[in-house]
C-alpha positions as CSV (number, residue, x, y, z in Angstrom):
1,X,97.5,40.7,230.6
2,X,94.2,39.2,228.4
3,X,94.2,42.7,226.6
4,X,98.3,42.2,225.9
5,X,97.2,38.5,224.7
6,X,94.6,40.0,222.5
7,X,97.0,42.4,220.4
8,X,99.7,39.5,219.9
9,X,97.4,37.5,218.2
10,X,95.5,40.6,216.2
11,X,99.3,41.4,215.1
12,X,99.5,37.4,214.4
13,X,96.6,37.4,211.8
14,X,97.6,40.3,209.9
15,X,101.0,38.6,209.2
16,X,98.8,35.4,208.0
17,X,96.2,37.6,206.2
18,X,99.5,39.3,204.4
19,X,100.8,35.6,204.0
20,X,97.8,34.1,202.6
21,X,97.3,31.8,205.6
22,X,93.6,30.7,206.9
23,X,94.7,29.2,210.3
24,X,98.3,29.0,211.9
25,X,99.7,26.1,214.4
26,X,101.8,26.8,216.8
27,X,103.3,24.3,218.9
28,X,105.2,24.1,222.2
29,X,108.4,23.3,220.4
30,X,111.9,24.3,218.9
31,X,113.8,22.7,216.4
32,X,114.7,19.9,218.3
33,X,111.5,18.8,219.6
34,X,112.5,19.7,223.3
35,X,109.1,19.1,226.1
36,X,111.1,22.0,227.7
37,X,112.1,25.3,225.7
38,X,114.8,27.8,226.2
39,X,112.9,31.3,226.3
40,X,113.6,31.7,222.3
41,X,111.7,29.4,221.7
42,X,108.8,30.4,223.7
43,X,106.2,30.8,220.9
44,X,103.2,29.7,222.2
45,X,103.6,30.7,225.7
46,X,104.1,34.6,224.6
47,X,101.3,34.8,222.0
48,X,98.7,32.9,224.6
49,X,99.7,33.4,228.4
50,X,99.6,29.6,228.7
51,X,102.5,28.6,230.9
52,X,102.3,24.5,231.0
53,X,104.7,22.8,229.6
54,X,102.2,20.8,227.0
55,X,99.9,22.4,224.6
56,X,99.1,24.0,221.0
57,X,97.9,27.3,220.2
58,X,95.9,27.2,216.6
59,X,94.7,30.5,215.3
60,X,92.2,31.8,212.4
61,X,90.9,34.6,211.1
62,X,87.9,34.6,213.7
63,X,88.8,31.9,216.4
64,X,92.3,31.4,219.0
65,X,92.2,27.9,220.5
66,X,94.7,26.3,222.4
67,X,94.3,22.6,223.0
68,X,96.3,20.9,226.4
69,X,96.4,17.5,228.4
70,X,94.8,17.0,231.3
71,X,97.4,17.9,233.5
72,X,97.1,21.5,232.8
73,X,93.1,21.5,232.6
74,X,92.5,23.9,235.5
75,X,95.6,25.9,235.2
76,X,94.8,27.1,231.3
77,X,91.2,27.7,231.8
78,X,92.5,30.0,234.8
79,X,95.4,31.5,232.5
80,X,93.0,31.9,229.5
81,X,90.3,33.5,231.0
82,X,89.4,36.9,229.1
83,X,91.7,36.0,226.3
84,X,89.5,35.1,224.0
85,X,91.5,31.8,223.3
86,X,89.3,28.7,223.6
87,X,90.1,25.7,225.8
88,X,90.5,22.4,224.4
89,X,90.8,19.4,226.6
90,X,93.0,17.0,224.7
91,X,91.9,13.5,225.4
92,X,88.7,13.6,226.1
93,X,85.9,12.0,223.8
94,X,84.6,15.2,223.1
95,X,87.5,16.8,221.9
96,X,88.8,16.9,218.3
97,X,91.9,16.8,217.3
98,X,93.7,19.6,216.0
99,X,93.9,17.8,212.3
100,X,90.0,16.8,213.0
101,X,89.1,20.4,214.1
102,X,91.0,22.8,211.1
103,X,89.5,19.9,208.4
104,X,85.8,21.0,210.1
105,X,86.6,24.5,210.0
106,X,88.8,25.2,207.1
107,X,87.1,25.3,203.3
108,X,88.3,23.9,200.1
109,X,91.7,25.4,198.6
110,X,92.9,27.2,202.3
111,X,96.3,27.3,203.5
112,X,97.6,26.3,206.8
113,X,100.4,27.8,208.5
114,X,103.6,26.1,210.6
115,X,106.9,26.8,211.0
116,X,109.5,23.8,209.7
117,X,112.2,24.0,212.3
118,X,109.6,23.7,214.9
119,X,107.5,20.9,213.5
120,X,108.7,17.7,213.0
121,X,109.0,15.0,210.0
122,X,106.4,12.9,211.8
123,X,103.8,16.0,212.8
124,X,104.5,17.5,209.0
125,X,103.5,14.5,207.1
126,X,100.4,13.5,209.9
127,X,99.0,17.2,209.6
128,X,99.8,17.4,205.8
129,X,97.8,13.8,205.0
130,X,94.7,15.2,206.9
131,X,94.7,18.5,205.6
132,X,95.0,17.3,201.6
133,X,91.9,14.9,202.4
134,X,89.8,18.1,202.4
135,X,91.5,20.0,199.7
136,X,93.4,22.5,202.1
137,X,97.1,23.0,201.4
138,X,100.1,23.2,204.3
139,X,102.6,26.0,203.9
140,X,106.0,24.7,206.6
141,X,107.6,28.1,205.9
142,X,105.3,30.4,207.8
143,X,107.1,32.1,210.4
144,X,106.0,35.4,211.5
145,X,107.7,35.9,214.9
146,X,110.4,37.5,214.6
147,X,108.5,40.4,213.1
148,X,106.0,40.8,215.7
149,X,107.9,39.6,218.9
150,X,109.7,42.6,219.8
151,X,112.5,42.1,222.5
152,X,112.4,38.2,221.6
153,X,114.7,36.9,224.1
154,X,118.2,35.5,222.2
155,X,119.3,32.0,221.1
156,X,120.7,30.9,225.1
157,X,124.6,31.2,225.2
158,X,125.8,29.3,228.5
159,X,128.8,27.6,228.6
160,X,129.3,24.0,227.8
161,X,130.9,21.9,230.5
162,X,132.0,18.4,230.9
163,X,130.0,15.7,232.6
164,X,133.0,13.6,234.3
165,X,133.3,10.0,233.1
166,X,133.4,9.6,237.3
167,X,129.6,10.4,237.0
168,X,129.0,8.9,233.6
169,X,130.4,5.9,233.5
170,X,131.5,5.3,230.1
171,X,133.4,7.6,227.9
172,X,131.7,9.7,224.5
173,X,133.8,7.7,222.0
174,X,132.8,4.2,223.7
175,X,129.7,6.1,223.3
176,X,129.7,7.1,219.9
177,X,131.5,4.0,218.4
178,X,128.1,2.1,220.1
179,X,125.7,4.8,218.3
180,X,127.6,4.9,215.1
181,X,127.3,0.6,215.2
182,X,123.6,1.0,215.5
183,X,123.4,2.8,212.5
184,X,125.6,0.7,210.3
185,X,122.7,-2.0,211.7
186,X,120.4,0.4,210.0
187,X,121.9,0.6,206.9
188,X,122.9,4.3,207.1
189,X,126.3,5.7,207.0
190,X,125.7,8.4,209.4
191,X,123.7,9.9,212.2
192,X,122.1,13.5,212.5
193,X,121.2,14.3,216.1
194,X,118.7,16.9,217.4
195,X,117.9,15.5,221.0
196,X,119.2,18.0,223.0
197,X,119.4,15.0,225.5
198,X,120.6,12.6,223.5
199,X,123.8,14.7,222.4
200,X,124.2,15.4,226.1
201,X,124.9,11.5,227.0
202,X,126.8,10.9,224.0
203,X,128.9,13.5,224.4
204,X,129.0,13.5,228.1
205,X,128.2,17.7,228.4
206,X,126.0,19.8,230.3
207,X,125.0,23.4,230.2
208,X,122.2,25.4,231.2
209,X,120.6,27.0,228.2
210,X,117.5,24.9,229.0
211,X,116.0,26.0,232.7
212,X,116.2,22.4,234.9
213,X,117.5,20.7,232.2
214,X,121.2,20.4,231.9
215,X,121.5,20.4,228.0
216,X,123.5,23.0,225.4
217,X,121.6,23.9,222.5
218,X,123.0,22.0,219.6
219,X,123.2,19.5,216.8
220,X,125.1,16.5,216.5
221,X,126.4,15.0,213.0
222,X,128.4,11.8,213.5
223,X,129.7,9.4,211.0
224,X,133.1,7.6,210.8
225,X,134.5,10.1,208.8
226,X,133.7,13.0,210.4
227,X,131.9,14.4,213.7
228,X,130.6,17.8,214.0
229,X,128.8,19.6,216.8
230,X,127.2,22.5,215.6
231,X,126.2,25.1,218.7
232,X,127.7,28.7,219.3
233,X,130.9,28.4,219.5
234,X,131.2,30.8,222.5
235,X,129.3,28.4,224.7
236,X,133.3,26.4,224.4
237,X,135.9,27.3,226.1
238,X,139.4,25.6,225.6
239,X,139.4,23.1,228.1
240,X,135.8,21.8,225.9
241,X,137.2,22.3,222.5
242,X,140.0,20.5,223.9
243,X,137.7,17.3,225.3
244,X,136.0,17.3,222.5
245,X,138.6,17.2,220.0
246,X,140.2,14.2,222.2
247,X,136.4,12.3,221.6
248,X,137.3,13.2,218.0
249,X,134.8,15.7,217.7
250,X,134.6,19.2,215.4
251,X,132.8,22.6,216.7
252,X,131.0,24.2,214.1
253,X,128.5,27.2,214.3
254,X,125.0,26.4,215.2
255,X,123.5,28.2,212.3
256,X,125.7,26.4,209.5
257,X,124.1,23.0,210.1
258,X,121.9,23.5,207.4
259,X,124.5,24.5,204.5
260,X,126.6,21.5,206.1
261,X,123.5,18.8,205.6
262,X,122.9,20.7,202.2
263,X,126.8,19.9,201.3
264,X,126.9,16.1,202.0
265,X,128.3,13.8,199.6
266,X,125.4,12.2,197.4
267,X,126.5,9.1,198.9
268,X,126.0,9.6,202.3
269,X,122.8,7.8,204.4
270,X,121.9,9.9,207.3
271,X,119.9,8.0,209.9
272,X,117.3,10.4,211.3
273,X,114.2,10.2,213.8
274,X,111.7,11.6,212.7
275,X,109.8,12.2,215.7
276,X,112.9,14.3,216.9
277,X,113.9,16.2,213.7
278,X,113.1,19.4,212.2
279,X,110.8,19.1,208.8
280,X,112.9,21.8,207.5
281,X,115.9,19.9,208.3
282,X,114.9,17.1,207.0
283,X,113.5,18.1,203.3
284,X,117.2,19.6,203.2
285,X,118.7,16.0,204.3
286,X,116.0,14.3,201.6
287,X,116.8,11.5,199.8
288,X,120.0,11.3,202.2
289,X,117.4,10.7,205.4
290,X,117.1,7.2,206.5
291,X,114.0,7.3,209.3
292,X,113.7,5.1,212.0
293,X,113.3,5.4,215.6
294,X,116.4,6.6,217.8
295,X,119.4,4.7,218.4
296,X,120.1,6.5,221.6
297,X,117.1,6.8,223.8
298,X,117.4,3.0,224.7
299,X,121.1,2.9,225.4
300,X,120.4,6.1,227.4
301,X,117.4,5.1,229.1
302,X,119.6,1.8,230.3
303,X,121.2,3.0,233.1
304,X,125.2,1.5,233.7
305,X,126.2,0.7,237.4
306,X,127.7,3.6,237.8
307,X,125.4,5.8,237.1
308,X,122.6,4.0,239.2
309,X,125.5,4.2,242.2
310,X,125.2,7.6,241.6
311,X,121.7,7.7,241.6
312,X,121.0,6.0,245.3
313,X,123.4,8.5,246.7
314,X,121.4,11.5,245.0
315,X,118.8,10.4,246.3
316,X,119.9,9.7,249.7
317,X,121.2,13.4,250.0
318,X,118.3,14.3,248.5
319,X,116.1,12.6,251.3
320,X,118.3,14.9,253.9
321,X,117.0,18.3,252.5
322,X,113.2,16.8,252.2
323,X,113.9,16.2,255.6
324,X,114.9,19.9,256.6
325,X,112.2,21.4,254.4
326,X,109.5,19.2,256.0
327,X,110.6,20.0,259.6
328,X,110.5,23.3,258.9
329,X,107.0,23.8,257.7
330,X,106.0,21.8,260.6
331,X,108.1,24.1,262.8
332,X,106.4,27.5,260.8
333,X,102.8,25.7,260.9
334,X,103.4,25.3,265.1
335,X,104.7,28.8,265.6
336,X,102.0,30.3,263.8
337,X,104.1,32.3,260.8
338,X,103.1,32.4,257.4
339,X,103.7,29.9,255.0
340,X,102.5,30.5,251.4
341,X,103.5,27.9,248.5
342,X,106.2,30.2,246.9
343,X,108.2,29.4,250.3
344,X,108.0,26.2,249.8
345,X,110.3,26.4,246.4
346,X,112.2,28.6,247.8
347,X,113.2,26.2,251.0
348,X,113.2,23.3,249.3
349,X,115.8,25.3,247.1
350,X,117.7,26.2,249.6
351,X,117.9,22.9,251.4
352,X,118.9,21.0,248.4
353,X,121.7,23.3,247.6
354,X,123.5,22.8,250.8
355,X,124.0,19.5,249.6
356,X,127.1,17.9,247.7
357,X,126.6,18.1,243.9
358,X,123.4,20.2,243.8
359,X,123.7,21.8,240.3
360,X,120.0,22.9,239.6
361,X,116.3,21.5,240.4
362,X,114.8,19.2,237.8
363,X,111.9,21.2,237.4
364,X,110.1,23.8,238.7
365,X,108.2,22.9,242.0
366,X,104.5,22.2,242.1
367,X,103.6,23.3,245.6
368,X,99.5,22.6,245.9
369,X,98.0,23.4,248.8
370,X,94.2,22.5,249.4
371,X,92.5,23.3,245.8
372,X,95.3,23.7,244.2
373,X,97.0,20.4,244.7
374,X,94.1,19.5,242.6
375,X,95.9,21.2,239.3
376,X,98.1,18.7,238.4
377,X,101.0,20.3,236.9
378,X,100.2,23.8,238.8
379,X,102.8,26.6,239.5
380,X,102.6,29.6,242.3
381,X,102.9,32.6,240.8
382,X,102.9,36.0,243.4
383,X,99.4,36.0,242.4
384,X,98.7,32.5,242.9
385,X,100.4,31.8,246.1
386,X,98.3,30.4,248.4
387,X,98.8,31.0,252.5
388,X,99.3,27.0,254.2
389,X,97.3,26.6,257.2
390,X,97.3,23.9,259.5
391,X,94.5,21.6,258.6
392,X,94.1,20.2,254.6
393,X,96.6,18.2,252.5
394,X,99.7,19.8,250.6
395,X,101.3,18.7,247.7
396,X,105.0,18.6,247.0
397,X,106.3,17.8,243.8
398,X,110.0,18.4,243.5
399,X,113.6,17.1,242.4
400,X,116.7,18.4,241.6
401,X,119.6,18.1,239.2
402,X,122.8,16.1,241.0
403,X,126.1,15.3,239.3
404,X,125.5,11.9,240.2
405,X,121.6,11.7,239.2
406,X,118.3,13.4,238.7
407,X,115.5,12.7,241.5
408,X,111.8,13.5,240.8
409,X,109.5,13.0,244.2
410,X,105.9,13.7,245.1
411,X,104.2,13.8,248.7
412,X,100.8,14.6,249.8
413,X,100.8,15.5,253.5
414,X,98.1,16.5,256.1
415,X,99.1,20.1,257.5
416,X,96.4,19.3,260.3
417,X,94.0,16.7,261.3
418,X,93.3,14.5,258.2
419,X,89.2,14.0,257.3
420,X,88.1,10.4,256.7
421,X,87.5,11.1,253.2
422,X,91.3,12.4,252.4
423,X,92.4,9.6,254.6
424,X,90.5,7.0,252.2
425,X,91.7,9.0,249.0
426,X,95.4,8.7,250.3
427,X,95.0,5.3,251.5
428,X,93.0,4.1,247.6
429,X,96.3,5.8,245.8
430,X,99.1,4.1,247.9
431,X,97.8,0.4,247.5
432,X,98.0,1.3,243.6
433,X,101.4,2.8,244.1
434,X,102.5,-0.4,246.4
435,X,101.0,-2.6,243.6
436,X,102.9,-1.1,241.1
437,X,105.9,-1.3,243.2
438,X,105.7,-4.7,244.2
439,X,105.0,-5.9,240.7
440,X,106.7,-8.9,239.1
441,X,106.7,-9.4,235.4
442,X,108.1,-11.6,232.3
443,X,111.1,-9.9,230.0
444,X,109.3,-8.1,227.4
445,X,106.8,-6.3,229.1
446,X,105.6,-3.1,228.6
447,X,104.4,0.1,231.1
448,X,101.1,0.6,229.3
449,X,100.7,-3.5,230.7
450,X,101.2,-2.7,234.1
451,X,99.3,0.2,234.4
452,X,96.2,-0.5,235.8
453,X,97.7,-2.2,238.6
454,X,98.0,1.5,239.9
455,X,94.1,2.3,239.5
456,X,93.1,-0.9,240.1
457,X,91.6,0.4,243.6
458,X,90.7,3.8,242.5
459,X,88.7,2.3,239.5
460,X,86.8,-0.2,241.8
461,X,85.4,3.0,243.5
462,X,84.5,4.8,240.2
463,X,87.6,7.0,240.6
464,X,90.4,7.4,238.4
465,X,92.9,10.3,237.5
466,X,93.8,11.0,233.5
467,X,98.0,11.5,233.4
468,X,100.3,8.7,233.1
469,X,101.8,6.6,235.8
470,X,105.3,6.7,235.2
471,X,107.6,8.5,232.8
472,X,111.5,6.9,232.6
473,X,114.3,9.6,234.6
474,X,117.7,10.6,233.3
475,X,121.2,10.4,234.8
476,X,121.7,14.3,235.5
477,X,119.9,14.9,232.5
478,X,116.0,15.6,231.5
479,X,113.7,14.6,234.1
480,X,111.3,13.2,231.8
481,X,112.4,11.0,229.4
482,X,111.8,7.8,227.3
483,X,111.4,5.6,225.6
484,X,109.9,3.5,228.6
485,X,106.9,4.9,230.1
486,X,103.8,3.4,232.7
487,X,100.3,4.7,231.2
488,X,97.3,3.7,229.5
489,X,98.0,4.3,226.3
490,X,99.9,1.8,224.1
491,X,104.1,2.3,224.6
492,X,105.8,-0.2,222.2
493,X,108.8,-0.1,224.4
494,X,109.5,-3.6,226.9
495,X,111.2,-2.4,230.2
496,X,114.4,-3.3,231.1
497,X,116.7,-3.9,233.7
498,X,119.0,-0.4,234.6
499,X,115.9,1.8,233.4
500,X,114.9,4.3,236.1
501,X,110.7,5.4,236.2
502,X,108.8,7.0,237.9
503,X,105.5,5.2,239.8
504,X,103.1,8.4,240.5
505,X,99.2,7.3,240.9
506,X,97.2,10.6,241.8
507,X,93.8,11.6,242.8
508,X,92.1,15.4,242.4
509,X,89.2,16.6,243.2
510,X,88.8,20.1,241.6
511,X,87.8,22.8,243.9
512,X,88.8,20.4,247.3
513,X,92.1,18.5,247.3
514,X,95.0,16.7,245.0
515,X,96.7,13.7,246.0
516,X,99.9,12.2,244.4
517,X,102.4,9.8,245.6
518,X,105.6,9.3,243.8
519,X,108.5,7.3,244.1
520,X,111.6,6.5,241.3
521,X,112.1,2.9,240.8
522,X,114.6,1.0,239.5
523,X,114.2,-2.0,237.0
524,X,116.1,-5.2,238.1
525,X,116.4,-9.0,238.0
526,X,113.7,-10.9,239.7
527,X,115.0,-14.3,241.6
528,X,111.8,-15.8,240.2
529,X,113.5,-16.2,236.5
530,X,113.5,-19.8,235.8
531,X,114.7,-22.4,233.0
532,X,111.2,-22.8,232.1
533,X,109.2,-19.4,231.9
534,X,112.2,-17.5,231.6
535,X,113.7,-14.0,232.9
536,X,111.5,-12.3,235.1
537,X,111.9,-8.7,236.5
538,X,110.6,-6.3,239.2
539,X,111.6,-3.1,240.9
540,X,113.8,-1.7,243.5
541,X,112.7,1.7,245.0
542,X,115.2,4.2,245.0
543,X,113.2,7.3,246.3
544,X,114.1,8.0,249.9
545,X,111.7,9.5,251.9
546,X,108.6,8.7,254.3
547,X,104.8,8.9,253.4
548,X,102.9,10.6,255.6
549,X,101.7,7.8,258.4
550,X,98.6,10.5,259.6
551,X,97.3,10.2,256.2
552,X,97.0,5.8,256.3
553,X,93.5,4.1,256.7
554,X,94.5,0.7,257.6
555,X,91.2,-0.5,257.7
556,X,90.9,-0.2,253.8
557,X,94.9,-2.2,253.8
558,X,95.6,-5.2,253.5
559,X,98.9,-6.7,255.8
560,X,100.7,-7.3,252.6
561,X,100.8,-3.4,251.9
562,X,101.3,-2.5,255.8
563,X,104.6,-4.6,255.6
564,X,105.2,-2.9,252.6
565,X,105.3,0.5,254.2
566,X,106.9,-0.6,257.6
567,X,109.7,-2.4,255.0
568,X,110.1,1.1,253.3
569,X,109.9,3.1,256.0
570,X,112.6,1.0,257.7
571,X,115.1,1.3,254.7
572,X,114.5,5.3,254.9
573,X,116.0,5.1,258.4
574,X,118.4,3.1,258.2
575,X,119.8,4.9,254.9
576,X,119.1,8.6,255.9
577,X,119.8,8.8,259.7
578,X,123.5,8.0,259.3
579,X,123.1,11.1,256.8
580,X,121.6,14.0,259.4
581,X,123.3,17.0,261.0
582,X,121.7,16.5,264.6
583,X,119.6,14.5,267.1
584,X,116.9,16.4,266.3
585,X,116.4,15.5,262.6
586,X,117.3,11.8,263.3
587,X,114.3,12.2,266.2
588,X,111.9,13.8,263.4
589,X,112.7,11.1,261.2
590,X,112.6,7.8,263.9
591,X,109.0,9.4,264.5
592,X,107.9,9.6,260.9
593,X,108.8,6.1,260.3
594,X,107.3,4.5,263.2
595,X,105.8,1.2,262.7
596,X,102.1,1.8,260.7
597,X,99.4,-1.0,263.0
598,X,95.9,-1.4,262.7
């Protein structure tokens, strides 16, 4: 594969030496800014081998380098290896920045290369400021691809269905007359839309085009006048066209929206995020653009009673199948047959499916067993797959894609005896996950405050891990989403009531073990708001499913986080044993959640 690497990007630089182009960026994106891409839009992942979901390929005449968080550390440096594509650990002190790294290479009077409708407003204008500093110029229309990508895979052309108002819990035009208000608020006339997500909720659709995320590839144009959804028209069927016209919404093809935004009447204020939108797009929209951040990812992010109904019986029936797929690699461990991390995905496929609503996983499952639950965001591969044996920890990181809601979960077991030292690890990541759990706060507060409640512990024994804590969750929608979020880094966004996050403290040690323990919580009213201090707010866990009780070291626990588990392990029980098929799941399950005692 390294050698198949090597000619992409030799066949890359002679279209940049033919363009004029000193250095090329290359992004893990598509024209609407998407964390996960459709297999068109797989740029960076074909030209460098790199599978993670987060990283940036930048290419010279002499040099490759592909810079990713720490998340993927392990897995690129594994994937790069004989490439000839340099690491470059985002983050760290060390590290430049892309801008910082092309302004130290590049001379006086060179070009640099990206492709518009892959690049945003935001990422244009940053990279563009930095270059002309040191004299170097930015070309935005420097897409080579299609030329040297042969067999690209097509634009994705699933079908568009509805997502039932049942599920939802409003309609699209309560929906869009809300979004629409927000931009009158803004002084624009008009919306443009490229979230895939974002047209999702307001439109109340789902496809597939996207794999674990249940989006259709598309842009939205809404205005009083006039609301267009631009997408391949063969992805709507009657019944669709028909919905849609009812929400008072046009179909046009996705490859007009750029002649439409061209053709909008001079008087017309289209509110755009700039974050989210296509340069290229943009520049057409220009003096027409009116930027701010986006109306909808804080009415989406705010989840209605229906939808978090929805939610607690996802995740109950999701609790059932992490129940069968844990029972069973117990019951494969004790018979002595082989279990390798690629069964694991497949099981805990399987055993979410045969539940109601199961539509798709939320993501692809990180099963880490021993060393490779140290790599945070790692993937088996038939290559990769390690055998599990019955002694170190394994690492399940799964969800799945319900009608009723999305569910994101991580557990760390011990397959045999556990050591003291994993024991300790275990124990120094759940007090920060209880912390963060327990955790009471004043209206207005923001993740990035509570965040070190989770490492709290960790960072009193000179430990720490480098990814956030908590990303928010959508409503049978993208599993990551924001515009909440729990990390260390500043996130002007205060949490609110009806928002779902995740709380996922970890610990790796490269080369020995990873731990991670993850629940989804559920932002609510505290009863300590007052007259006098005002509203206060906490969170309700909505993950169901036990930690492992082998894995505790009480003596390191105080009694206030052993209640905590006893409390939680009780509400498991009583909410998933009415759910099981038989006496012996309910039996497995009584024993997991046994009382935890000094």
């Amino acid at each position: 594969m390294s050698t198949i690497i090597q000619a992409r990007i030799e066949q890359l630089r002679q279209q940049m030496q033919h363009a004029g182009i000193a250095a090329t960026v290359i992004p893990q994106s598509d024209p609407h800014q998407s964390e996960y891409l459709a297999e068109h839009w797989q740029v960076r992942k074909w030209l460098s081998g790199f599978t993670g979901s987060a990283g940036t390929l930048v290419v010279t005449s002499e040099r490759a380098l592909l810079w990713t968080d720490s998340r993927y550390f392990l897995q690129a440096a594994d994937q790069l290896a004989g490439t000839g594509i340099e690491l470059m650990k985002e983050g760290l002190p060390e590290t430049p920045t892309i801008e910082q790294w092309l302004c130290g290479e590049m001379t006086e009077g060179a070009t640099v290369g990206v492709d518009g409708m892959v690049y945003s407003v935001g990422a244009v204008r940053r990279l563009k400021a930095a270059l002309a500093a040191y004299g170097i110029a930015l070309d935005t229309n420097f897409s080579p691809v299609d030329s040297i990508w042969n067999g690209r895979p097509t634009l994705p052309s699933d079908s568009i269905f509805i997502h039932e108002e049942k599920y939802a819990g409003e309609s699209a035009k309560s929906k869009i007359a809300r979004i629409l208000a927000l931009a009158t608020e803004a002084k624009a006339s008009a919306l443009f839309i490229s979230a895939l997500d974002e047209i999702a909720w307001i439109l109340n659709i789902r496809s597939t085009d996207v794999d674990c995320n249940p989006v259709a590839t598309a842009f939205l144009y809404l205005s009083p006048e006039r609301k267009v959804l631009f997408t391949d028209e063969a992805k709507v069927d009657e019944k669709v066209r028909s919905y849609l016209t009812e929400a008072g919404v046009d179909v046009a093809a996705y490859d007009s929206v750029s002649r439409f935004l061209a053709l909008l009447p001079k008087s017309e204020k289209v509110y755009i995020e700039p974050e989210r939108t296509a340069f290229t797009l943009a520049a057409i929209l220009g003096t027409h653009a009116v930027e701010g951040s986006s109306v909808v990812a804080l009415p989406k992010a705010v989840k209605n009673m229906t939808q978090i109904a929805g939610t607690r019986n996802a995740m109950a029936r999701d609790g059932v199948a992490l129940v069968k797929l844990f029972m069973e690699v117990e019951r494969r461990l004790a018979a002595g047959e082989k279990l390798t991390e690629l069964d694991m995905d497949r099981l805990g496929t399987l055993y979410r499916s045969q539940g109601a609503m199961y539509v798709d996983n939320s993501f692809e499952m990180i099963a880490g067993y021993g060393p490779h639950g140290a790599i945070v965001h790692y993937s088996a591969t038939e290559e990769t797959s390690s055998e599990i044996k019955p002694e170190g920890l394994l690492l399940i990181d799964s969800g799945a894609q319900y009608l009723d809601g999305t569910t994101d979960i991580t557990r760390t077991v011990a397959v045999g005896t556990p050591t003291a030292e994993e024991r300790r690890d275990f124990t120094l990541v759940m007090k920060g996950h209880i912390a963060l759990g327990t955790a009471i706060f004043p209206e207005g507060t923001r993740g990035d405050q509570l965040d070190a409640l989770a490492r709290q512990f960790l960072w009193k024994n000179g430990l720490t891990y480098l990814h956030g804590t908590g990303h928010g969750v959508g409503h049978f929608l993208n599993v990551h989403e924001g515009p909440q979020s729990i990390r260390l880094n500043h996130v002007n966004v205060a949490l609110q009531p009806g928002m779902i996050t995740s709380n996922e403290p970890g610990l790796y040690r490269a080369g020995v073990h990873g731990i991670r323990c993850e629940n989804l919580v559920l932002c609510v009213p505290s009863d300590l708001s007052n007259k006098e201090f005002g509203k206060f707010y906490c969170f309700e866990t909505l993950t169901m499913f036990p930690f492992d009780l082998k894995l505790f070291d009480t003596t390191i626990m105080t009694d206030e986080e052993i209640e905590w588990v006893n409390n939680y392990h009780q509400t498991v029980r009583e909410t998933l044993l009415p759910l099981l098929e038989n006496q012996n799941q309910r039996d497995w399950l009584t024993a997991k959640t046994e009382k935890l005692c000094r």
